[in-house]
C-alpha positions in Angstrom: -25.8 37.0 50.8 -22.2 37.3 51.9 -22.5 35.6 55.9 -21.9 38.2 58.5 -18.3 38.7 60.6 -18.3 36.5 63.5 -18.1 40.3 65.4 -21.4 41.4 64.3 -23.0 37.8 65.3 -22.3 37.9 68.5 -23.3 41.5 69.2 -26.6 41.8 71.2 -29.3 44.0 72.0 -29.0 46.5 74.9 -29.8 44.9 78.0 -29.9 41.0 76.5 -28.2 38.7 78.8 -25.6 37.1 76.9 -25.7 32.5 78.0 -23.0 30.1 77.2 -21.9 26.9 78.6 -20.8 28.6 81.8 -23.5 29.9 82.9 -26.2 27.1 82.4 -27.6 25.9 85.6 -27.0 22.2 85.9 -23.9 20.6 87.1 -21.8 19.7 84.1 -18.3 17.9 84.3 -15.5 18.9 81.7 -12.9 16.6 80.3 -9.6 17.3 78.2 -9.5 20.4 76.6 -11.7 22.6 74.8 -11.3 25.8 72.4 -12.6 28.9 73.5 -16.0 30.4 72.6 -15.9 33.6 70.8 -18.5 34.5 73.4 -15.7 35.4 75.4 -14.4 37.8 73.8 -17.5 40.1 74.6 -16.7 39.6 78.5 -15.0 41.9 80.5 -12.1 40.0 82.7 -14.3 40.7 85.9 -17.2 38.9 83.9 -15.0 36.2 83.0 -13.2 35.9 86.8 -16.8 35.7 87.7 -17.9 32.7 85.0 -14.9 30.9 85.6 -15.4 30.9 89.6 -19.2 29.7 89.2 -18.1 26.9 86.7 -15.8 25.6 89.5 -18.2 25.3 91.9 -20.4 23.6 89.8 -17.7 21.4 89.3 -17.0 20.7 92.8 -17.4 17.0 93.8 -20.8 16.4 95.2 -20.4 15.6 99.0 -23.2 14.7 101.5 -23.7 16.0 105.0 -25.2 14.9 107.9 -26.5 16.4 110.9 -28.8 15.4 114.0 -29.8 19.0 115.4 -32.6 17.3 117.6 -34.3 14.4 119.1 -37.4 13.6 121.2 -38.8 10.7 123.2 -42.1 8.9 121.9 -43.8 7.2 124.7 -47.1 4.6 123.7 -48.6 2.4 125.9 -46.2 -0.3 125.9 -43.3 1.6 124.6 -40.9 4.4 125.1 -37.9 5.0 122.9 -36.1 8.2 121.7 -35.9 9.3 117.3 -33.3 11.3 116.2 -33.9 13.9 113.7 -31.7 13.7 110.5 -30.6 16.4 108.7 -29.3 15.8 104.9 -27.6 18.4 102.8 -25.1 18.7 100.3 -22.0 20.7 100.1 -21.8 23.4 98.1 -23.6 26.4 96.8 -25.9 24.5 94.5 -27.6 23.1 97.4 -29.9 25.4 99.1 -32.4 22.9 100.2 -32.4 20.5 103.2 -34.3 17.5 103.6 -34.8 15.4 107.1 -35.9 12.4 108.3 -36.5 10.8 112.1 -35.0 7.5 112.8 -34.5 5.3 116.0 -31.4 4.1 117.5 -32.8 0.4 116.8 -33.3 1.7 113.1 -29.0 2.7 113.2 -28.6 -0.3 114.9 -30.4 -2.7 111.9 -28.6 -0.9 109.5 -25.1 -1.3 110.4 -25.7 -4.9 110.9 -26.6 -5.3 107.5 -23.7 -3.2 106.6 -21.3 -5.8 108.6 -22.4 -8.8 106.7 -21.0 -7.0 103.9 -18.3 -4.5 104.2 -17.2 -6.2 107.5 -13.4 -5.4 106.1 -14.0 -2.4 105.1 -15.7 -0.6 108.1 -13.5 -2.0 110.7 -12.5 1.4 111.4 -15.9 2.5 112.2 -17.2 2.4 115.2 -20.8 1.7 116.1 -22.5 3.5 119.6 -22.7 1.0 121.8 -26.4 -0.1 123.2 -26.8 0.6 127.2 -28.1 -1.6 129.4 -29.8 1.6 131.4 -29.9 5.4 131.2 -31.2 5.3 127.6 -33.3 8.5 128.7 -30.7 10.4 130.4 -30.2 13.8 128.6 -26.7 13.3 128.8 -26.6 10.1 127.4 -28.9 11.1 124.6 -26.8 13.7 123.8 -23.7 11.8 123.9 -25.5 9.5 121.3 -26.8 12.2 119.1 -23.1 13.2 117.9 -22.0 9.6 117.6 -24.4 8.3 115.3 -24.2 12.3 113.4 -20.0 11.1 113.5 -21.0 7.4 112.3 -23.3 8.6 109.2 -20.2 10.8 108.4 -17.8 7.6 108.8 -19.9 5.7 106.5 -20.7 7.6 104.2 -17.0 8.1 103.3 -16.6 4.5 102.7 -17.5 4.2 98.7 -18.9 1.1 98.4 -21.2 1.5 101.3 -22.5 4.8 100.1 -22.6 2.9 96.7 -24.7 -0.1 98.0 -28.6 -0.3 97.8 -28.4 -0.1 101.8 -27.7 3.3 101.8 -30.4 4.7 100.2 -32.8 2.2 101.9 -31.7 3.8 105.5 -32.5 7.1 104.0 -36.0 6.4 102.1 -37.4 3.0 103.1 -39.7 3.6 106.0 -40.9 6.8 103.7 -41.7 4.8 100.9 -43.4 1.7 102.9 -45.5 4.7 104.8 -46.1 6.3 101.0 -47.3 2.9 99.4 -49.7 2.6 102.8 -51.3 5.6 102.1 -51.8 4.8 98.1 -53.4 1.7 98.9 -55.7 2.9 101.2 -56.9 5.7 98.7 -55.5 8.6 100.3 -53.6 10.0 97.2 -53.0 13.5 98.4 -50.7 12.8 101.6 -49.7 9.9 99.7 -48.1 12.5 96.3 -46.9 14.4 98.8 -44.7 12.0 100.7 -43.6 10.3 97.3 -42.5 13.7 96.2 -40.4 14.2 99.5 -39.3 10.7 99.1 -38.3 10.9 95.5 -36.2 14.2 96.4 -34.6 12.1 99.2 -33.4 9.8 96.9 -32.0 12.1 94.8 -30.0 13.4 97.5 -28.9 10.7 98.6 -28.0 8.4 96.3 -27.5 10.3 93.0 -24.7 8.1 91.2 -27.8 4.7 91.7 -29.0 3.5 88.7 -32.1 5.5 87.7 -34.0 2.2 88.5 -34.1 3.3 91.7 -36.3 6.5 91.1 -39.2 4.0 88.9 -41.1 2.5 91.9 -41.6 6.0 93.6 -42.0 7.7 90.0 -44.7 5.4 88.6 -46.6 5.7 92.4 -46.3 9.5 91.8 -48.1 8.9 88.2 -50.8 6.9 89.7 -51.3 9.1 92.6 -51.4 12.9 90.6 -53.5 11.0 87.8 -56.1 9.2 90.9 -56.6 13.0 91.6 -56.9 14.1 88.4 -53.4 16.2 88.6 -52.7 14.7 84.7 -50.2 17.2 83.8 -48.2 15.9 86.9 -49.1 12.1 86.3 -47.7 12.1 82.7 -44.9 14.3 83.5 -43.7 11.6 86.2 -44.5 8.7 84.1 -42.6 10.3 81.1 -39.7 10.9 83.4 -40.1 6.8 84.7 -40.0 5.2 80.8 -36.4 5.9 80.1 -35.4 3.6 82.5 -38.1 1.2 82.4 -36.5 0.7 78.4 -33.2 0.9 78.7 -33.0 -1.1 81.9 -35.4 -3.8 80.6 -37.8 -3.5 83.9 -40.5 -5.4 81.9 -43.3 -5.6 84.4 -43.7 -1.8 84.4 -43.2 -0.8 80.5 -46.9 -2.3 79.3 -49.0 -0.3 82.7 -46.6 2.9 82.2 -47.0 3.1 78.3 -51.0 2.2 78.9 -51.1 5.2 81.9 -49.1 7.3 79.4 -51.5 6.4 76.3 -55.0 7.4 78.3 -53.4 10.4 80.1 -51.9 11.8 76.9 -55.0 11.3 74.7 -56.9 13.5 77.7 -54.2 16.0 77.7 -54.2 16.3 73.5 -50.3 15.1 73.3 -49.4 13.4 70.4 -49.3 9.6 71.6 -49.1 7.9 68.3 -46.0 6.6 68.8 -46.5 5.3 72.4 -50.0 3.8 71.4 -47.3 1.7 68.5 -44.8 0.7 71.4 -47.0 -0.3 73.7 -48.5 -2.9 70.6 -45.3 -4.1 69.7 -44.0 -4.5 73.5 -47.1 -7.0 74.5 -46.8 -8.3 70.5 -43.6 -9.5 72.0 -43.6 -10.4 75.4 -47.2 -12.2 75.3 -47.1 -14.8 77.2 -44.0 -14.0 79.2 -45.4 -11.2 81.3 -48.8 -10.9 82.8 -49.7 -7.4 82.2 -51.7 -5.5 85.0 -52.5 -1.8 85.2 -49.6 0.5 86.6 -51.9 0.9 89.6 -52.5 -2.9 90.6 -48.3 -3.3 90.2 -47.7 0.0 92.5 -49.8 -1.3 95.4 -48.0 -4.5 95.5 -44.5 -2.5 96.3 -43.5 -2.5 99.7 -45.8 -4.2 101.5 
């Protein structure tokens, strides 16, 4: 049968949406040079104008903000000390979701010093808010603070290997996780998903260029929790997402648990699990006697404590 002219297939039905590579929805980077789809030629210029304009803002380079809208004072017993709400966005259109977080001016205060031992060269141009002796509590004062540190996380962030160090994304998501890991060893799995989801999207605001190593902790915590409460759809789906990492950056210690987890929750789901059932055999085949092997739960609860 003679093959039809390239005209005819690309012609679609009435009312079909027509997709290419421009109007996919995840951020894509382009390099060199390319040759035109024939696509194109079905678009109108205003269609194309249109495509083109999306695709550069795709494009655009990923930039974080930072904002400190609020604060309030926590007084206890023995203590009394003010937490400043941060806000964390990115730029761009792609972004229509903020996430926040509450830290103290002690919590700033750590942080930069661990920056110092590091980057002292690099952020002698940033200045840190000085500590007060009094007048912590004065509303001036704490708004005098409040736009420092917001001008201090914008300083620092612009710095590349500080944004690109592990203590950037530990500002941003330890206390989370360490309050996350609490909750999952105490047995309260629902608050305890929920905050590893808002922790995992954290950290994927936050420090997207990491290794994906990062994101294996919280994922295989997520997998425990969501399968703990019988949620297996969302317990495989996070421990599926968690195994490219755990192989490719040779994390040991998790591959045997996250393979087992995978195994059992994919048998009760009916998904083919032939082929992880054979990994997981070769894997301890191999590594027997070099790593103790412990179920993915026994190795989550261990993490930040």
């Amino acid at each position: 049968m003679a093959e039809r002219p390239i005209e005819a297939r690309h012609q679609r039905a009435p009312g079909h949406q027509q997709e290419n590579n421009l109007t996919r929805p995840e951020l894509t980077e382009t390099h060199g040079t390319s040759t035109p789809d024939p696509v194109f030629s079905c678009l109108t210029t205003t269609e194309l104008q249109q495509n083109l304009k999306e695709l550069k803002q795709r494009n655009r380079a990923i930039k974080l903000l930072f904002e400190i809208p609020s604060m309030r004072i926590i007084v206890h017993s023995l203590s009394k000390y003010v937490v400043y709400q941060i806000v964390i966005m990115r730029s761009g259109s792609y972004d229509s979701r903020r996430v926040s977080i509450e830290r103290r001016y002690s919590d700033f205060a750590r942080f930069h010093q661990q920056l110092l031992e590091k980057f002292s060269e690099e952020l002698e141009e940033v200045h840190f808010p000085r500590k007060l002796l009094s007048g912590n509590f004065n509303p001036e004062v704490i708004a005098e603070r409040r736009l420092a540190l917001q001008d201090y996380l914008a300083k620092i962030y612009a710095v590349r290997c500080v944004r690109y160090s592990r203590h950037f994304p530990e500002f941003f998501t330890g206390q989370e996780q360490r309050h996350a890991h609490g909750l999952l060893r105490a047995g309260q799995f629902k608050p305890a998903t929920e905050q590893l989801q808002a922790t995992l999207s954290l950290l994927e605001k936050v420090a997207p260029w990491q290794s994906p190593t990062l994101l294996v902790p919280t994922l295989c915590a997520l997998a425990v929790g969501h399968r703990d409460l019988d949620e297996l759809e969302d317990a495989f789906t996070a421990a599926h997402r968690a195994l490219p990492a755990v192989r490719r950056y040779g994390l040991r210690q998790y591959r045997a648990p996250l393979l087992e987890l995978l195994v059992d929750v994919g048998y009760k789901l009916h998904r083919p699990v032939a082929q992880l059932q054979e990994e997981l055999r070769l894997f301890r085949d191999s590594e027997r006697g070099l790593v103790s092997f412990t179920s993915l739960k026994e190795l989550v609860v261990q993490e930040f404590t």
